[in-house]
C-alpha positions as CSV (number, residue, x, y, z in Angstrom):
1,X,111.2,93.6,85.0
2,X,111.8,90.1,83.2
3,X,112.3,87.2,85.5
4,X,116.0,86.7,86.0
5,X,117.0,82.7,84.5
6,X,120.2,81.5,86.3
7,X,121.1,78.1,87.8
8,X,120.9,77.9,91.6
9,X,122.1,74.3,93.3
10,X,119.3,72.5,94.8
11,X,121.5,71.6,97.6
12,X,125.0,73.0,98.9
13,X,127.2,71.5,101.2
14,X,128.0,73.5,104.7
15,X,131.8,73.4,104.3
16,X,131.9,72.3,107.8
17,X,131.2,69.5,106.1
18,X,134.1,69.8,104.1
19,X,136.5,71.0,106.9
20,X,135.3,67.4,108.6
21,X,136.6,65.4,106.0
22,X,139.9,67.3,105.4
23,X,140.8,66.8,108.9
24,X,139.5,63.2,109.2
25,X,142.2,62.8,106.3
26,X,145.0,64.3,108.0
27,X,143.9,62.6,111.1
28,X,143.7,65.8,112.8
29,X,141.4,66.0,115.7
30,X,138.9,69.2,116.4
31,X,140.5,70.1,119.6
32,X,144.2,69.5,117.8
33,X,142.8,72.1,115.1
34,X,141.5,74.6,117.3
35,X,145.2,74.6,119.2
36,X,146.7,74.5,116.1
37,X,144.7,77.5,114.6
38,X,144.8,79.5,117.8
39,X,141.0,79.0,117.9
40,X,138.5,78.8,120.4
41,X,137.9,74.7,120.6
42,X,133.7,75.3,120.8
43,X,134.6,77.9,117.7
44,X,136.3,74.8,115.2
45,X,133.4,72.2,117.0
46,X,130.4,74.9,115.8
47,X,131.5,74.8,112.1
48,X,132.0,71.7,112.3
49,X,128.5,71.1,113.1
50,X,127.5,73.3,110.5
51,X,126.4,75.7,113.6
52,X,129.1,78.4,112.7
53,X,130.3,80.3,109.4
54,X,133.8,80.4,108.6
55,X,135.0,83.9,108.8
56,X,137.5,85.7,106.1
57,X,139.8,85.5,109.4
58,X,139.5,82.1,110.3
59,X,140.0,81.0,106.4
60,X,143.3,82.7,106.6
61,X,144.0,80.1,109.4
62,X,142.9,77.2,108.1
63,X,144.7,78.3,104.9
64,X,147.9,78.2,106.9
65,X,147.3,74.9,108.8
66,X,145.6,73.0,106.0
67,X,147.4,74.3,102.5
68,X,143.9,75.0,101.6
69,X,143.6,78.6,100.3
70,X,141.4,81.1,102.1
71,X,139.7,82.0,99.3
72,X,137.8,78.1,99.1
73,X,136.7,78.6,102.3
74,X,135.6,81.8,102.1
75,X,133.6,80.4,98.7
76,X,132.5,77.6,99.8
77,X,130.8,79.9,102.9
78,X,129.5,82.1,100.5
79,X,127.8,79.5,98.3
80,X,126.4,78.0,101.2
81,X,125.1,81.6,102.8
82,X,123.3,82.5,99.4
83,X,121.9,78.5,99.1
84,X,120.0,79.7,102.8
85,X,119.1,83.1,101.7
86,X,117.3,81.3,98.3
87,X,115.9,78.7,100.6
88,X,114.1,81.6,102.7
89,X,113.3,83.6,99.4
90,X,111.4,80.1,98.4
91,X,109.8,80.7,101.4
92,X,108.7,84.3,100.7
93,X,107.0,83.3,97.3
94,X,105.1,80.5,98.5
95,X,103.8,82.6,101.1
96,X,102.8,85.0,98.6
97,X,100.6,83.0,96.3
98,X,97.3,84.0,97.3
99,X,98.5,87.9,97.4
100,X,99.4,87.1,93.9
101,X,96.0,85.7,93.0
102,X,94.7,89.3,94.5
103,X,96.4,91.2,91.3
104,X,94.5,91.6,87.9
105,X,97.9,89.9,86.6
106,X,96.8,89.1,83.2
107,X,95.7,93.0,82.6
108,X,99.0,94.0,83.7
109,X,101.0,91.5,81.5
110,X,98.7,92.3,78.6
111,X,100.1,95.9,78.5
112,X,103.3,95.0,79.5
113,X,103.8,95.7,82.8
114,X,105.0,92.0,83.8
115,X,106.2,89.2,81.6
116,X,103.2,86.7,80.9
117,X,103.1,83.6,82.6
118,X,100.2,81.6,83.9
119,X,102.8,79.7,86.7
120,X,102.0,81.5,89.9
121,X,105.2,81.5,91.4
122,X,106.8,83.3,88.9
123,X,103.7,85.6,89.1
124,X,104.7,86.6,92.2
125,X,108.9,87.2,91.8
126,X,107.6,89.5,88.5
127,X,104.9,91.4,91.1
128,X,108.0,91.6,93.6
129,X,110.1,92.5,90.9
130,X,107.4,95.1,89.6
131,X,107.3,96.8,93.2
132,X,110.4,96.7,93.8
133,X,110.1,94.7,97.2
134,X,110.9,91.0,98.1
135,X,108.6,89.9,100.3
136,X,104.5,90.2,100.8
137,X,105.7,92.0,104.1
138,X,107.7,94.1,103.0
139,X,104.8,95.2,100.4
140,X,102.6,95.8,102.7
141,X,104.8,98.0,105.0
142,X,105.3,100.0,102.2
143,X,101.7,100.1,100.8
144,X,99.2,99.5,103.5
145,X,100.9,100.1,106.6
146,X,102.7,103.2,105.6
147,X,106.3,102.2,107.1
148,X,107.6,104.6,104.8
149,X,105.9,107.9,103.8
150,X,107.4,109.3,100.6
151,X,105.8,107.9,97.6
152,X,102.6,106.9,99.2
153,X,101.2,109.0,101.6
154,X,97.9,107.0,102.0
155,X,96.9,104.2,103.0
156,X,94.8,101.2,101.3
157,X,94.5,98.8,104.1
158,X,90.5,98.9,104.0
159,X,90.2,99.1,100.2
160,X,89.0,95.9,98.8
161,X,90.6,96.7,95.4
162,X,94.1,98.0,97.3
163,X,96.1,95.7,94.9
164,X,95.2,96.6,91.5
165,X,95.1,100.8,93.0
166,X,98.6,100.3,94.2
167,X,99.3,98.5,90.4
168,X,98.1,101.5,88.3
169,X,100.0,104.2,91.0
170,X,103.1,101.9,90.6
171,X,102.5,102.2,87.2
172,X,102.9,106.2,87.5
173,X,105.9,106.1,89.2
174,X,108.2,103.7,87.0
175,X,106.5,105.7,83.8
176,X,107.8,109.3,85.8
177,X,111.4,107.9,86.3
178,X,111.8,107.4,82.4
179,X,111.0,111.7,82.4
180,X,113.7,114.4,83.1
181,X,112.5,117.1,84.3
182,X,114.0,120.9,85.8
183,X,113.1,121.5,89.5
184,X,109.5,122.5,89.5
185,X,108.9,126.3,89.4
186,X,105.1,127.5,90.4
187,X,105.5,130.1,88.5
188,X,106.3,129.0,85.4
189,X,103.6,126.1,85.3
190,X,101.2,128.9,86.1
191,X,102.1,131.2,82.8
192,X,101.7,128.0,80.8
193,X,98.3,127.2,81.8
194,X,97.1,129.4,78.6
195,X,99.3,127.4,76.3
196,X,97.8,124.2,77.5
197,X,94.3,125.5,77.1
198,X,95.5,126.1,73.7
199,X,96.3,122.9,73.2
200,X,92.7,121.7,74.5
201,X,90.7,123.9,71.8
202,X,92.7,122.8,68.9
203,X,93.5,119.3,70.5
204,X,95.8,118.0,67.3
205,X,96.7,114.3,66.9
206,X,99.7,114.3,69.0
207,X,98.4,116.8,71.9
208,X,99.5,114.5,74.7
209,X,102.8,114.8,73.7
210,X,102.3,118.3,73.1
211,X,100.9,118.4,76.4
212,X,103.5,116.6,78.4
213,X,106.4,118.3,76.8
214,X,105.0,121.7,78.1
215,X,104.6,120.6,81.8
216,X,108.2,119.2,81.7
217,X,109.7,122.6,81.1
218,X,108.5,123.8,84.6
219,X,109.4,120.5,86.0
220,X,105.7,118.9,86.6
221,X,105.5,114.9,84.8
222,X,102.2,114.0,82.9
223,X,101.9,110.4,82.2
224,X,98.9,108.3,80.7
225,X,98.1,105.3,82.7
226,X,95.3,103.2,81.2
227,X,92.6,101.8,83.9
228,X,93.1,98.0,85.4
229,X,89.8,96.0,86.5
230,X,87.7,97.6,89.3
231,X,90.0,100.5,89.6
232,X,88.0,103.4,87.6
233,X,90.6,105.5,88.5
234,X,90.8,108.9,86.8
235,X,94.0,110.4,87.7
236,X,96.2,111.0,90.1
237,X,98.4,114.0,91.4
238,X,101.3,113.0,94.2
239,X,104.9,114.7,94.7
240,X,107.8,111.9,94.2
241,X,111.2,113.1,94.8
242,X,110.1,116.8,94.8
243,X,108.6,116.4,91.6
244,X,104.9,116.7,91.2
245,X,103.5,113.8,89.1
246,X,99.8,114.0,87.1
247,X,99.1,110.2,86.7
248,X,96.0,110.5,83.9
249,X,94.0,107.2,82.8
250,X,92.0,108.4,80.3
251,X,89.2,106.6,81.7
252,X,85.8,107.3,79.4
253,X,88.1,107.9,76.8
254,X,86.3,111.4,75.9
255,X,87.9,114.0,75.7
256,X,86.1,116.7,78.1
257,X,86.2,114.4,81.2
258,X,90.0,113.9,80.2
259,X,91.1,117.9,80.1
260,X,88.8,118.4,83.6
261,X,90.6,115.7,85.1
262,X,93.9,117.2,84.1
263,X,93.3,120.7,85.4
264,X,91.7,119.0,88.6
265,X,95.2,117.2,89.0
266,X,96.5,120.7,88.0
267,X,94.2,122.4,91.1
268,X,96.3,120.0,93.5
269,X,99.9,120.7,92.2
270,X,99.2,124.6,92.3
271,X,97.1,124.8,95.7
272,X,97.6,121.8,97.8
273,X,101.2,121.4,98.0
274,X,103.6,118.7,98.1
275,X,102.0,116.6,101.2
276,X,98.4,116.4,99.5
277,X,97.9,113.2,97.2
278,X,94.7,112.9,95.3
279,X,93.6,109.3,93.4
280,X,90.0,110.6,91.6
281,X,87.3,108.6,92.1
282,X,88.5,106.3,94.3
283,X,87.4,106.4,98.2
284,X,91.0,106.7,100.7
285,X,92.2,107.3,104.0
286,X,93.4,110.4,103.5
287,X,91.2,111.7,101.2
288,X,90.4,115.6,101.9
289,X,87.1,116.6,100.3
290,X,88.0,120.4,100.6
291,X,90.7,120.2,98.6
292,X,89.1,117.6,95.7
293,X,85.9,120.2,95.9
294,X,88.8,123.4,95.7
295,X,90.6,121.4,92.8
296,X,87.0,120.9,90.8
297,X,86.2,124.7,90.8
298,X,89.9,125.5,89.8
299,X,89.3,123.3,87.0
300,X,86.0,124.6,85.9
301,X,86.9,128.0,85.9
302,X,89.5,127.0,83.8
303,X,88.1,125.5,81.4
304,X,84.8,127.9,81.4
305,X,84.5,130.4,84.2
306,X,81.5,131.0,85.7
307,X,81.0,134.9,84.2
308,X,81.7,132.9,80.4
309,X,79.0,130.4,81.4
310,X,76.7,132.7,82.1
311,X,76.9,134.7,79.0
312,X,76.4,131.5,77.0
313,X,73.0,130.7,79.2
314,X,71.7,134.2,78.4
315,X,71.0,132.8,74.8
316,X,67.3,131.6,74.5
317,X,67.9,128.5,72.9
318,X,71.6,127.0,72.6
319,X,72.7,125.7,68.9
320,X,75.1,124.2,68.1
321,X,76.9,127.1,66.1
322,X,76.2,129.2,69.4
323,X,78.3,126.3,71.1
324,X,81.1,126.7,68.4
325,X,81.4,130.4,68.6
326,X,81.4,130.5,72.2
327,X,84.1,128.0,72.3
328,X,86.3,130.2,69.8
329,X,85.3,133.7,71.8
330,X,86.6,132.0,75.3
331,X,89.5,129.6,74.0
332,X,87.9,126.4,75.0
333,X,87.1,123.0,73.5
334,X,83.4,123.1,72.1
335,X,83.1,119.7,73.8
336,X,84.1,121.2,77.6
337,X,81.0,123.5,77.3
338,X,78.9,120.7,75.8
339,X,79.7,117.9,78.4
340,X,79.2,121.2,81.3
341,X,75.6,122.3,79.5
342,X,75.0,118.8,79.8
343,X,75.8,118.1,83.6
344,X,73.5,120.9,84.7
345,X,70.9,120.0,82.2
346,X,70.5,123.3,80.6
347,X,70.7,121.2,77.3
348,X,69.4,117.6,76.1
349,X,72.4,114.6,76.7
350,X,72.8,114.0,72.6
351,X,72.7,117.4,71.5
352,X,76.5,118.2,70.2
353,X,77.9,114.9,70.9
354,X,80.0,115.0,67.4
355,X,82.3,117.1,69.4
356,X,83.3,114.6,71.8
357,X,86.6,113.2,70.5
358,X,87.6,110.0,71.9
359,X,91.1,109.6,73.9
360,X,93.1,106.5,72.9
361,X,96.5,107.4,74.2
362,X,99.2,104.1,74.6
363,X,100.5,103.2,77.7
């Protein structure tokens, strides 16, 4: 993603030009060239103007008339086509400052997403370079107008924080392409879901990896995306080349708000299907409440069904030892029932808060 140094001419010579002055040397005229070349007189008179490219074809020609080799002209047309094309690619960054300014830029270069740099026109070739696109256009064909429906199948033309959103999904998708994984099989990911619950109630040191190691064997990519500015993203659940992608941020950094956002994402993948994309707590076009509501109690009942709840209310008063056997007798974390007691205010916010082990994942 580093900006790419090389040395472009600030000006290049039309070789026209050049054809000009090799004929005013020979004392050739451009209607004496054309016959000479078996060319079109208005065809020699265009180049000359700088008006008309020299063709592989015509180099050949001139090649034979002048003792120039084809292969300067056809240079010399090259350098000069690419000189244009920069010229209009200058264009397309300075027409792109302010859309720069919209990026939380310094977030994003502080985890390493783009080089740092504080000059805003390289901001803007490392945010082109970061999307993959080279013009603000061509951005927003792909990201607000929805030119192109495969990665993004929403749209975040009305969202006043569309930039940094489309940053963090972006985010997601270079992290995926650095994962291999087999073609996804539903069945398989199902049978792992009581590994993975494992892997919540004993949560060791290196459970992500744990975590994200499992889902790869039935072809579903879990990545850890940590939160830019005004995004309070989450997670995120989308299909990208027929592979179903769980985008998590970790966001609240506690643990039981991180395993119901992953088996919320999980909901999507296993009921919703490939066309359904899902960016939590973030308002879309596109957004189907159904399905987040359908993905919620898929979660919940994962984590704690409803029957298992209700055994663990039929105690008088809740301890915290109740809390810890419970957890054991239904394979759970004790901090998923705490953080659920908690939300329906069956117990006081405080009580068992010791279990709530913090997520610090790298990016």
């Amino acid at each position: 993603m580093a900006t790419i140094n090389q040395y472009y001419p600030e000006s290049t010579t039309h070789p026209g030009e050049i054809l000009s002055e090799a004929l005013e040397e020979r004392e050739i005229g451009a209607k004496e060239f054309a016959v000479r070349t078996g060319k079109p007189e208005k065809t020699i008179t265009a180049v000359l103007k700088g008006e008309s490219a020299i063709t592989p074809d015509m180099a050949v020609l001139f090649e034979q008339v002048l003792k120039v080799p084809a292969h300067f002209w056809t240079e010399a047309q090259r350098n000069f086509d690419e000189y244009r094309a920069r010229l209009n690619f200058q264009l397309a960054i300075e027409e792109a400052v302010d859309w720069a300014k919209s990026f939380p830029y310094a977030k994003m270069a502080s985890f390493g997403w783009v080089p740092k740099t504080l000059k805003i026109e390289e901001k803007v070739i490392n945010l082109f370079n970061y999307f993959e696109v080279a013009s603000i256009k061509a951005w927003e064909d792909y990201y607000i107008n929805q030119k192109l429906q495969v990665a993004f199948r929403i749209s975040l033309k009305y969202h006043e924080n569309g930039t940094a959103i489309a940053s963090w999904l972006r985010r997601g998708e270079i992290q995926a392409e650095q994962l291999v994984a087999p073609e996804f099989d539903k069945s398989k990911f199902r049978k792992l879901l009581p590994n993975i619950k494992t892997i919540m109630a004993e949560q060791p040191g290196d459970f992500f990896d744990q975590l994200q190691a499992l889902c790869l064997t039935a072809g579903v990519k879990v990545v850890h995306t940590p939160c830019l500015p005004k995004t309070a993203i989450h997670g995120s659940t989308r299909w990208i080349n027929n592979v179903p992608l769980i985008q998590l941020s970790g966001r609240y950094k506690r643990n039981d708000i991180f395993w119901f956002t992953f088996y919320h994402e999980v909901g999507h993948i296993l009921l919703h299907g490939k066309k359904y994309i899902s960016i939590e707590n973030v308002v879309y076009e596109g957004e189907n409440h159904n399905y987040e509501k359908e993905a919620d109690n898929f979660a919940s009942d994962l984590i704690l069904s409803e029957k298992e709840e209700t055994e663990i209310c039929g105690v008088e008063t809740i301890s915290t030892n109740d809390i810890i056997r419970y957890a054991r007798k239904f394979g759970t974390h004790p901090a998923t029932i705490i953080g659920r007691l908690q939300h329906k205010g069956i117990i006081a916010y405080g009580q068992g808060k010791e279990f709530f082990e913090p997520i610090n994942l790298c990016d």
